[in-house]
LOKERO-869554 format. One record per atom (N, C-alpha, C): residue in one letter; x, y, z. Coordinates in steps of 0.1 Angstrom, whole numbers, padded with zeros to 4 digits, always signed. Example, Ala and Ser with C-alpha at 12.3 -4.5 7.8 and 13.67 -1.06 7.14 Angstrom:
<atoms>
A+0132-0057+0078;A+0123-0045+0078;A+0132-0033+0078;S+0128-0022+0071;S+0137-0011+0071;S+0129+0000+0079;
</atoms>
This chain:
<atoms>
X-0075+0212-0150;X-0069+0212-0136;X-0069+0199-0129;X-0077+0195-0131;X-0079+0182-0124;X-0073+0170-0132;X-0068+0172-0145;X-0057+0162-0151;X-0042+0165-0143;X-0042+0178-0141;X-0026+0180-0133;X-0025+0174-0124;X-0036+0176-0111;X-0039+0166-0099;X-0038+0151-0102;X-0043+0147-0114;X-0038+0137-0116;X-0025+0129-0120;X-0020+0132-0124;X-0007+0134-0129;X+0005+0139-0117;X+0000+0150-0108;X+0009+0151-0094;X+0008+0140-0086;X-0004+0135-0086;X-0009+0127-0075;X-0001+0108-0080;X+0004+0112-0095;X+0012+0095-0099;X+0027+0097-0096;X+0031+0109-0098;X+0046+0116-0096;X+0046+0112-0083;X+0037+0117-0072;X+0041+0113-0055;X+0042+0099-0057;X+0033+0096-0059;X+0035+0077-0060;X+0044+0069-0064;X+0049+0078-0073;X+0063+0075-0079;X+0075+0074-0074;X+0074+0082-0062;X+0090+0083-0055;X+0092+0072-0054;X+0102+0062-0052;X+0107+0050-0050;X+0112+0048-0036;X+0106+0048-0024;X+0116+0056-0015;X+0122+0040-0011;X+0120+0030-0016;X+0135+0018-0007;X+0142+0020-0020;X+0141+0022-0031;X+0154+0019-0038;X+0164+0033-0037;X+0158+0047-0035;X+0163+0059-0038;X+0168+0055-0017;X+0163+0055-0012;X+0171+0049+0004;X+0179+0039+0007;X+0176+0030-0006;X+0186+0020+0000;X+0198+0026-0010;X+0198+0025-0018;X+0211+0029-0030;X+0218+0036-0020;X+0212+0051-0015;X+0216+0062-0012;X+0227+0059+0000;X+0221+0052+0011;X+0224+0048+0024;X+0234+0037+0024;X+0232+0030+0015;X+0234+0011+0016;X+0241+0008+0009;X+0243+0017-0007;X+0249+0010-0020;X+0237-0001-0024;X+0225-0004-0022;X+0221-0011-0023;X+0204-0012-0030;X+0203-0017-0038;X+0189-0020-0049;X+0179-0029-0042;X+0173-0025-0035;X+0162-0039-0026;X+0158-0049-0039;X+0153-0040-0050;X+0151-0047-0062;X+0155-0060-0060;X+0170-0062-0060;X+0179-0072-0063;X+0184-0084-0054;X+0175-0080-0044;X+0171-0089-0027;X+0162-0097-0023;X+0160-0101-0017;X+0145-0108-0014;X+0135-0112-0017;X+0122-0101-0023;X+0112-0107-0030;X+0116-0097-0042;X+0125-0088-0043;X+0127-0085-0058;X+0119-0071-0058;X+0110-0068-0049;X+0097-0059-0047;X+0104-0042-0040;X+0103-0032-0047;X+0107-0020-0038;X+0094-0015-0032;X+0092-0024-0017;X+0083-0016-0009;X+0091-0018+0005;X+0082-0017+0014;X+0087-0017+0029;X+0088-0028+0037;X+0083-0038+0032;X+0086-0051+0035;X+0095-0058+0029;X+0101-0055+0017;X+0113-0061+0013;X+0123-0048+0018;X+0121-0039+0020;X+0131-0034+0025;X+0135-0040+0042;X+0122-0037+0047;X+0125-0047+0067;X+0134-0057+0058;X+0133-0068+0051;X+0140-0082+0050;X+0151-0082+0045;X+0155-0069+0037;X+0172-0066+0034;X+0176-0056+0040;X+0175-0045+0044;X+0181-0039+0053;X+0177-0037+0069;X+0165-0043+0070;X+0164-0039+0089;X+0156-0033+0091;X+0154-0031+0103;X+0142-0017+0106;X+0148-0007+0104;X+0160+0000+0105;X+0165+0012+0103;X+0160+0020+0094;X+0164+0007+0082;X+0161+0011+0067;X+0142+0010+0062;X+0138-0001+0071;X+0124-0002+0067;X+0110+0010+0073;X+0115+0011+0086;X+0105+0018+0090;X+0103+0031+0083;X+0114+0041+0080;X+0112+0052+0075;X+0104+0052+0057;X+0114+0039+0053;X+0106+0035+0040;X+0086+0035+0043;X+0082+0028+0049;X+0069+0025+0053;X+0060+0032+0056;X+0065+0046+0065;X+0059+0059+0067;X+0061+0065+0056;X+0073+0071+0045;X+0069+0076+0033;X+0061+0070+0029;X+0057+0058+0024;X+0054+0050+0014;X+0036+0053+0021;X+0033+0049+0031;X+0017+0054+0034;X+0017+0071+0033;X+0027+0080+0037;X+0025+0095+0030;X+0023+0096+0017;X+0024+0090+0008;X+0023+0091-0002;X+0010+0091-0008;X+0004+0077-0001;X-0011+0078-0003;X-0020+0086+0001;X-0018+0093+0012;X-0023+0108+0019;X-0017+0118+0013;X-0007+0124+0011;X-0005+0134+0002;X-0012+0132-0012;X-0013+0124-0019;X-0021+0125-0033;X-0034+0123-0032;X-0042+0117-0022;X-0051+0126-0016;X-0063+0134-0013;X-0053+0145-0002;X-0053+0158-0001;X-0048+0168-0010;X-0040+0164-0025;X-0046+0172-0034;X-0063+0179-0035;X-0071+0166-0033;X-0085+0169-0038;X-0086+0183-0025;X-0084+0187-0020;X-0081+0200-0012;X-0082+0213-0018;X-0072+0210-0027;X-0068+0222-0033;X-0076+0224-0045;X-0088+0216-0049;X-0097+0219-0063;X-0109+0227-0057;X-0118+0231-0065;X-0126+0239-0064;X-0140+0231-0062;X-0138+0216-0059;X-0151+0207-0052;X-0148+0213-0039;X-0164+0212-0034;X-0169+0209-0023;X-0166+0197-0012;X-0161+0197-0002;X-0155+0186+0003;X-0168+0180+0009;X-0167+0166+0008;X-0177+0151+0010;X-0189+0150-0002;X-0187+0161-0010;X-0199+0156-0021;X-0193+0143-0030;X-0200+0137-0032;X-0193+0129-0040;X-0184+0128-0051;X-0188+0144-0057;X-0177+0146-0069;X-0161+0147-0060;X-0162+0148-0050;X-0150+0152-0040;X-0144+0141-0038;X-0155+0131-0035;X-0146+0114-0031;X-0142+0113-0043;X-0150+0112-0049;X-0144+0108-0062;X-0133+0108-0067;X-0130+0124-0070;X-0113+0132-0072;X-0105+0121-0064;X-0110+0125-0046;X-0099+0115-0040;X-0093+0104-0045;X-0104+0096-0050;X-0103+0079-0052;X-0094+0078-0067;X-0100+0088-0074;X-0092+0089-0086;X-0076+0092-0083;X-0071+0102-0070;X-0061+0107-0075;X-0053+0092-0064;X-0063+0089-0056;X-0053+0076-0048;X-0049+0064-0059;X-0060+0061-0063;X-0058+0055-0078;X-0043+0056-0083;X-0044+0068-0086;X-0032+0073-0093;X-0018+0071-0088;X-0023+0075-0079;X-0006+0074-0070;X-0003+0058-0065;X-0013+0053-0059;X-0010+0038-0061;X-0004+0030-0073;X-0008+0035-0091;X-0002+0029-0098;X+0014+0033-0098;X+0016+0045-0095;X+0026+0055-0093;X+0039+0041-0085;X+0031+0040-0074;X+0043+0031-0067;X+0042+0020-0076;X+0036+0015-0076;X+0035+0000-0085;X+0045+0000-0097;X+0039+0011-0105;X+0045+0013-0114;X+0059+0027-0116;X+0066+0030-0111;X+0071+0044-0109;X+0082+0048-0117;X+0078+0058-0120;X+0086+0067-0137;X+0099+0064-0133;X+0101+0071-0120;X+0115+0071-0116;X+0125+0063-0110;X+0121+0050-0115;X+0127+0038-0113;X+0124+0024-0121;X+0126+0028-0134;X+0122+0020-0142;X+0106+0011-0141;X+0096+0018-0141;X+0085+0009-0139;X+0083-0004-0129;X+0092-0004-0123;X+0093-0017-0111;X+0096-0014-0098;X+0081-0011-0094;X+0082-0007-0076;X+0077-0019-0070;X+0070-0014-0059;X+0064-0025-0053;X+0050-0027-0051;X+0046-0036-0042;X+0032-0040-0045;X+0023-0031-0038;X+0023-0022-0031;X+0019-0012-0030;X+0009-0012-0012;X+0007-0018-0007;X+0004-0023+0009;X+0005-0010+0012;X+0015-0005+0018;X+0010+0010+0021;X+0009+0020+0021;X+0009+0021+0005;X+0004+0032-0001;X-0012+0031-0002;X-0016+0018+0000;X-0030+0015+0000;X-0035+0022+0011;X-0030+0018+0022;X-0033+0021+0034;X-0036+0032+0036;X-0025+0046+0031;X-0026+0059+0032;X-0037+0063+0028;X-0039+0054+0015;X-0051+0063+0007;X-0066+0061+0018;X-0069+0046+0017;X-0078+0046+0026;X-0081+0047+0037;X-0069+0054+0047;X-0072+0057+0061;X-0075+0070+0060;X-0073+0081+0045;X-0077+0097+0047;X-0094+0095+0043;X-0094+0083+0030;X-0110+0085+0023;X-0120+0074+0033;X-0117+0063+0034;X-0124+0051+0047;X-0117+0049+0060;X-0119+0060+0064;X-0111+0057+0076;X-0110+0046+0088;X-0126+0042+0087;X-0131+0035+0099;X-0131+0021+0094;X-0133+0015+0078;X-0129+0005+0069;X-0116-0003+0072;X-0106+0011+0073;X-0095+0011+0069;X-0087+0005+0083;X-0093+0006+0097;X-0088+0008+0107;X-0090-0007+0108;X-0106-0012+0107;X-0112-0028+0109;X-0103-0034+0100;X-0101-0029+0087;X-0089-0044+0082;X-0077-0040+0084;X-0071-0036+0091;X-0055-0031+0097;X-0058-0042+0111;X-0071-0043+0119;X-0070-0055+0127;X-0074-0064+0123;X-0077-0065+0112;X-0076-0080+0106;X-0062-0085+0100;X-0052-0075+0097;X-0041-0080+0094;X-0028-0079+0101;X-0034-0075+0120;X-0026-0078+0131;X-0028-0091+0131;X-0042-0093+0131;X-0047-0111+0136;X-0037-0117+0127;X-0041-0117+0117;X-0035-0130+0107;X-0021-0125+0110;X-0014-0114+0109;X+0004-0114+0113;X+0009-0121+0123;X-0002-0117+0135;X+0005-0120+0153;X+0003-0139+0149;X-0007-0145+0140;X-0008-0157+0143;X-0002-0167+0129;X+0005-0155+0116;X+0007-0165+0109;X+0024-0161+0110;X+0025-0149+0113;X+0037-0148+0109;X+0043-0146+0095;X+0033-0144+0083;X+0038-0141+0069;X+0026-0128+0064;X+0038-0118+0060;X+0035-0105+0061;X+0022-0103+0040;X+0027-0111+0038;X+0020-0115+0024;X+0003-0120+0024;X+0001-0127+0031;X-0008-0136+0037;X-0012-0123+0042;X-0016-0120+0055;X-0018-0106+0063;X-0023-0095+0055;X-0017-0091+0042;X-0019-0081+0034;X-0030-0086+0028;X-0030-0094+0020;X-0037-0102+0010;X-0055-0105+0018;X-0053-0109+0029;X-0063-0112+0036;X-0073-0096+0041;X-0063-0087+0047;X-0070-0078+0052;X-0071-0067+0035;X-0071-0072+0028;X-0071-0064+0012;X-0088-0070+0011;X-0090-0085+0012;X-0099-0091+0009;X-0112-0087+0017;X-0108-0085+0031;X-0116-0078+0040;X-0121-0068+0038;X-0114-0059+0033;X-0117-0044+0033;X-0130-0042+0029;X-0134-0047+0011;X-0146-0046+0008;X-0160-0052+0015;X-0155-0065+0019;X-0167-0069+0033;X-0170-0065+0041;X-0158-0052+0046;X-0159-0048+0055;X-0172-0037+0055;X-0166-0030+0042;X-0176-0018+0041;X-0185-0024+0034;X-0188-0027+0027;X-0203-0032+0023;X-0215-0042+0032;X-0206-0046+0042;X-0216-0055+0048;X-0218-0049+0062;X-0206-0050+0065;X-0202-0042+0080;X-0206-0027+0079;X-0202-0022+0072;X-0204-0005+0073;X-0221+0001+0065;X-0224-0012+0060;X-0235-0007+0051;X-0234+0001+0037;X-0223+0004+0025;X-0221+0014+0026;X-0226+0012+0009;X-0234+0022+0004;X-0237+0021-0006;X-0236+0026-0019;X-0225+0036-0019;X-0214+0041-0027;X-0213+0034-0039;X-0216+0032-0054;X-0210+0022-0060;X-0197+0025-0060;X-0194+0038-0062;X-0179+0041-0068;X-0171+0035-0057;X-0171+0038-0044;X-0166+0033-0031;X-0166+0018-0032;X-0174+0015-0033;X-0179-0004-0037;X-0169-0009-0044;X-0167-0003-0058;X-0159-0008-0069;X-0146-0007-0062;X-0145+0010-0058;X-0126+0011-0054;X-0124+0001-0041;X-0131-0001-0036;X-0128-0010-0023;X-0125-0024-0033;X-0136-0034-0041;X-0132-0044-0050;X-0117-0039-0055;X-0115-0031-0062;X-0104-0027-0069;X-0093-0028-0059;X-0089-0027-0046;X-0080-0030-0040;X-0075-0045-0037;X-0091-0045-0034;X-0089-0062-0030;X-0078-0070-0041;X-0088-0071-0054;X-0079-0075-0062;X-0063-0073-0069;X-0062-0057-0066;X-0047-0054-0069;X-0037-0060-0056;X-0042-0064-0049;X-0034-0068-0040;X-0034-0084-0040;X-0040-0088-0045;X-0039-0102-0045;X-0031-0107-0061;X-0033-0095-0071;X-0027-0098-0085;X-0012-0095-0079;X-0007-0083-0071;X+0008-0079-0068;X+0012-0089-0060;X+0007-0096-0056;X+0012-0107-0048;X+0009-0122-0052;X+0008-0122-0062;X+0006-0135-0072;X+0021-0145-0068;X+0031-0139-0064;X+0045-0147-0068;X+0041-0155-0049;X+0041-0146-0046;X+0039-0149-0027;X+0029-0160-0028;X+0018-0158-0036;X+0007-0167-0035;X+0011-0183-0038;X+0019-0180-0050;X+0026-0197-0052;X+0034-0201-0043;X+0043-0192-0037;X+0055-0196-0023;X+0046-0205-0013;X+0033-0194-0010;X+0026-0198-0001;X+0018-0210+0002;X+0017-0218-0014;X+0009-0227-0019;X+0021-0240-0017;X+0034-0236-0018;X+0043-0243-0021;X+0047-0246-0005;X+0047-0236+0007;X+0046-0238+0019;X+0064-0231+0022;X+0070-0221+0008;X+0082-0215+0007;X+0078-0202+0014;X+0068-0198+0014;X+0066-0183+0021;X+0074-0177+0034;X+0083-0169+0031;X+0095-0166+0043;X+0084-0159+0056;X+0086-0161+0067;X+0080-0155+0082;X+0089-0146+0089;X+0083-0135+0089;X+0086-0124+0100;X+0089-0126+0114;X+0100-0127+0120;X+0102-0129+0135;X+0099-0115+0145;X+0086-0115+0148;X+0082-0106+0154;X+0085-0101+0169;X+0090-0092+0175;X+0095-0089+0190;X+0108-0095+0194;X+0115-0103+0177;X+0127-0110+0179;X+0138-0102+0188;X+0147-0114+0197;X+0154-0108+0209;X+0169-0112+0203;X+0174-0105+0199;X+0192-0110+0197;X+0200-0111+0210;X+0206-0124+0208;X+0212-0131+0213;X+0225-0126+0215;X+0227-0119+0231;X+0238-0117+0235;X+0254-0126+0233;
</atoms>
């Protein structure tokens, strides 16, 4: 039972929702735009907020829906065998986007699908590096940088800041950090190169 959960929980992860929304809407493959990445940030940079915002909320549902599978098993909810399931099935669905059946293996780097997972299992982790990557957005303006930083946070966050002694928690928290810094390996050279594109935040169009 708990291999199905696993396996539902990569299928949700799998939806593709900026290429199956942009196609659908747009005629258009984000794939084939900007950073090349089907998540919510290359969708904001080729189609807009119209197209981005709704991408961005599936894309963190996704990480809460796979989940709240662990719901429906016959653990005990907060024993550890319980986080566990969770972490496993978030696990899962984050490769899901990253990697997703239903769109040839090439999604995106996965930011907020991250998110979803760890605002249902760390919620209070989850909230402290979400304002760590207002800070760095409101003052750098590159939405790469921002992810990458508050990814790196997260485990400092809970291990030092929250106390938290979990190994498994420990590792999955490491385990983020670093998949967010490997998915964003291409940004990392831009950013080294000083090519890294900036987000125009509160931007006002000109009458």
């Amino acid at each position: 039972m708990i291999l199905v959960f696993i396996i539902l929980a990569y299928l949700i992860g799998s939806i593709p929702t900026a290429v199956w929304l942009g196609k659908h809407f747009y005629n258009v493959d984000v794939r084939e735009f900007g950073s090349g990445n089907a998540g919510a940030t290359n969708t904001f940079r080729v189609l807009g907020k119209k197209a981005g915002i709704p991408v961005l909320i599936i894309d963190i549902l996704k990480g809460s829906l796979a989940v709240a599978l662990a719901y429906f098993s016959s653990l005990t909810i907060h024993n550890n065998d319980f986080i566990n399931l969770q972490l496993g099935l978030g696990v899962s669905a984050l490769l899901g986007h990253i990697f997703p059946v239903f769109a040839g293996f090439r999604g995106g780097k996965g930011v907020a699908t991250i998110l979803g997972i760890v605002i249902c299992i760390l919620p209070l982790a989850s909230v402290l590096s979400l304002i760590v990557f207002l800070i760095v957005l409101f003052s750098s303006k590159i939405v790469s940088l921002s992810s990458m930083l508050a990814g790196i946070a997260f485990p400092i966050i809970l291990i030092v800041g929250l106390s938290n002694t979990n190994p498994i928690l420990t590792g999955f928290s490491i385990t983020v950090a670093v998949l967010l810094v490997i998915t964003h390996r291409k940004n990392i050279v831009r950013l080294l190169n000083k090519q890294e594109s900036k987000v125009q935040l509160f931007a006002v169009k000109a009458k």
